[in-house]
N, C-alpha and C positions, 0 to 999 in steps of 0.2 A: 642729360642728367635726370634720374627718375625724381618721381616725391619721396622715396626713402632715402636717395643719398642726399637729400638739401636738409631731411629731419636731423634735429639734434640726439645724442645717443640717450638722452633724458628721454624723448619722445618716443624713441625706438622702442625702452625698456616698455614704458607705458601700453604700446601697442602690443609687444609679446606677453605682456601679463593679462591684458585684457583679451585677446584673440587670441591665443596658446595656454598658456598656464591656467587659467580661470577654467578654461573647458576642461583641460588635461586632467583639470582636478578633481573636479566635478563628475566627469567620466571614471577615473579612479574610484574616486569614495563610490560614487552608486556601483559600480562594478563589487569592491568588497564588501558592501554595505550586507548584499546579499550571503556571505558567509557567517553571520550571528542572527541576520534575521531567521535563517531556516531551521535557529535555534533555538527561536526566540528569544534570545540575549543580545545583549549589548556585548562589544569588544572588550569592554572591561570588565564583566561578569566570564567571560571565553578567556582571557586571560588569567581571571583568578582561579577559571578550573584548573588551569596549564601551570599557574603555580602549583597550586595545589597538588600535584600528579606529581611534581617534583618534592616537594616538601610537605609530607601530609602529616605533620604535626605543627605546624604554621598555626599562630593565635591572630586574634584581631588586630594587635597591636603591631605585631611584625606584618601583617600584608598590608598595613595602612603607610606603614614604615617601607617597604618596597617598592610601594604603588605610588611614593610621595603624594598621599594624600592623606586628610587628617582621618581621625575615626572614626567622624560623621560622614564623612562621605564614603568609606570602606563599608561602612553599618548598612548603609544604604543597600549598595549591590549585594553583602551578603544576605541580607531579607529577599532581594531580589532571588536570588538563586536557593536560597528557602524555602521561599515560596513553589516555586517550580523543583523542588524537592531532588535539585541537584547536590545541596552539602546539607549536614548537619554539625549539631554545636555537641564540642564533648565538655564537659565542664571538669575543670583540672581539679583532681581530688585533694592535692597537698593545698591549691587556693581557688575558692569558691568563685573568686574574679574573674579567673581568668578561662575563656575558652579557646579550647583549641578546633579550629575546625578545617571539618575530615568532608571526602569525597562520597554520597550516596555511591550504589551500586547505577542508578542511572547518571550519575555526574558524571563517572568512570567511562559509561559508555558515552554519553556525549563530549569527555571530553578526547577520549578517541578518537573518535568521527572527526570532531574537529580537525586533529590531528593530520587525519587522511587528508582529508579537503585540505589543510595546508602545504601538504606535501604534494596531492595532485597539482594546486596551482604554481608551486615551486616548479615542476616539472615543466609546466606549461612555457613559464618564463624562459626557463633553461634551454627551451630547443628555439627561442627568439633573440634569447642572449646568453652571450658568455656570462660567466662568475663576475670575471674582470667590468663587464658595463654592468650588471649589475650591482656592482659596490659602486662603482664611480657615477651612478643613477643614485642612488643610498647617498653619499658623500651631499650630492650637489643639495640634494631633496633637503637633509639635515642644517646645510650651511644659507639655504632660501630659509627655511623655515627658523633658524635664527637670528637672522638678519629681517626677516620681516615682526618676531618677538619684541627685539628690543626696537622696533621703531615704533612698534604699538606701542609698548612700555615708555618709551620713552615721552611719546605723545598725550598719552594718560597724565604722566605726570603734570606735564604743562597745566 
């Protein structure tokens, strides 16, 4: 009988998180880490282009509303993408309050590019796996990632 089968499955799990999954992840995230770096943006500024491209009459208030984040932290990334002069702010004429903000003509193209680059890596995945392990990778990923949620959550509370 080896030393995995005398381990408890408590022990097991322990071992695959820390020698599988920790790497797995890690290798993950810096693998796409590199598709907002080459944009110099964060995921969530490349995200709010892509909304953007879909909705471009979107205000502060609905992509803060989207992004379930409040509007100090939506304010943030759109200064962010301001600054690098990817959107701009149109100020809505019926209320002086509210802006609506629109895609520069370079948002446009980077958020294109992005685009491509999403789709070449889709590609890439697709000739490694089916659609089908693909969701069922998706599924597993979402149902780890909230079961490890509510254990933090739950721990905090303590």
């Amino acid at each position: 009988m080896s030393d995995v089968d005398e381990q408890s499955d408590e022990q097991k799990v322990i071992q695959i998180l820390q020698q599988g999954y920790i790497g797995s992840f890690r290798a993950i995230e810096k693998a796409l880490s590199k598709i907002p770096a080459s944009y110099g943006a964060s995921w969530g500024s490349l995200s709010l282009l892509d909304q953007l491209s879909q909705q471009p009459n979107a205000t502060v208030g609905e992509l803060a509303k989207i992004n379930h984040v409040s509007s100090g932290a939506i304010s943030i990334r759109i200064s962010d993408l301001l600054k690098q002069k990817l959107i701009r702010l149109e100020v809505n004429s019926s209320d002086r309050r509210r802006h609506t903000v629109k895609l520069t003509k370079k948002g446009q193209s980077v958020q294109t590019n992005q685009r491509e680059e999403a789709g070449r890596v889709a590609r890439l995945m697709l000739e490694k796996m089916d659609y089908q392990q693909i969701c069922q990778m998706n599924q597993s990923f979402s149902q780890l990632a909230q079961i490890l949620t509510e254990t933090f959550s739950e721990q905090s509370k303590d």
